[in-house]
Every structure is written in C-alpha cells, then in structure tokens.
N, C-alpha and C positions, 0 to 999 in steps of 0.2 A: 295372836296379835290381832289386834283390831283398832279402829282408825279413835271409835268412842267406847267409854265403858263407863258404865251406869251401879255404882256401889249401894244397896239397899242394907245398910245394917241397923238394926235392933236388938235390945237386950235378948232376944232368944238365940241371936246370932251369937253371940261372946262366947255359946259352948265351943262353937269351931274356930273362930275368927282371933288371931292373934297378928301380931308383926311383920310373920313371915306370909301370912294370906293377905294382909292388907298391902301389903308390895309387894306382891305379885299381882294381884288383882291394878294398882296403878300402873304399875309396867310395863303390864300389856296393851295398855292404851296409847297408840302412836301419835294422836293429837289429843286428846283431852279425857279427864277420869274425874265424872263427879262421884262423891261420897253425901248420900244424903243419911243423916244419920244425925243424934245429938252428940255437942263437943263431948260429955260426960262417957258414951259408948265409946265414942272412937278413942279416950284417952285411955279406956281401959282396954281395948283391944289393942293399942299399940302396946299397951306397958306390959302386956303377956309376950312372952319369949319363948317360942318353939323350939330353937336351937340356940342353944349358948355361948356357943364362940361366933356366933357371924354376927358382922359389925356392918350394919345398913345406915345409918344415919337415919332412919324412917322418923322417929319420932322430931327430930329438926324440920326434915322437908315439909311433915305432915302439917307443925304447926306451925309452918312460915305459910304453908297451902292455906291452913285453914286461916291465920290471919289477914290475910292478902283475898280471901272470899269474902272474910264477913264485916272489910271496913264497910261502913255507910248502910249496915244492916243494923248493926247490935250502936 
C-alpha cells in the first residue's frame, strides 16, 4: 500500500504486464495511480487475462480513468 503509484509501461512491458498486474499495481494506490504509458499498450495489457474466472471490471474503470484523464488533452 502506498499513498501514490507511478505505472511506467511500454511495449517491452506487455511480456509481464496483463489485467491482473495492472489492478493490482492501481490498487495499491491509496490516493492516486498514474499509468503513463500509450492508450494502444495499456489496451493490450488490459485485454491479456491471467486468470480466467476473476471478474475485475478493470477494463471499464481503466477506460472511464483513461477518458476522464485525457479530456482537454487529445
């Protein structure tokens, strides 16, 4: 647990990095978790599935997160 968490991912990251590390990596963030990273990576780390039956909602959160970052950017 920590207060901030700071997500660095890139394409070299996608070996490890799927659904179940991307929530847990926000999770652990008790007030704030940025993910810098392009939409294209993170939408292919989320759509990887470690475990099959758990039901995280992550992909909704991820991209109600990610739209609610990037008004007034893009």
């Amino acid at each position: 647990q920590s207060p901030y968490v700071i997500v660095l991912l890139d394409e070299s990251g996608l070996a490890v990095a799927n659904r179940e590390w991307i929530y847990t990596a926000v999770s652990r963030a008790s007030k704030a978790c940025t993910i810098i990273a392009t939409r294209g990576v993170v939408t292919k780390a989320v759509g990887r599935i470690g475990l099959n039956r758990r039901k995280t909602f992550l992909t909704d959160l991820v991209g109600e997160s990610l739209t609610e970052s990037l008004k007034g950017i893009i």
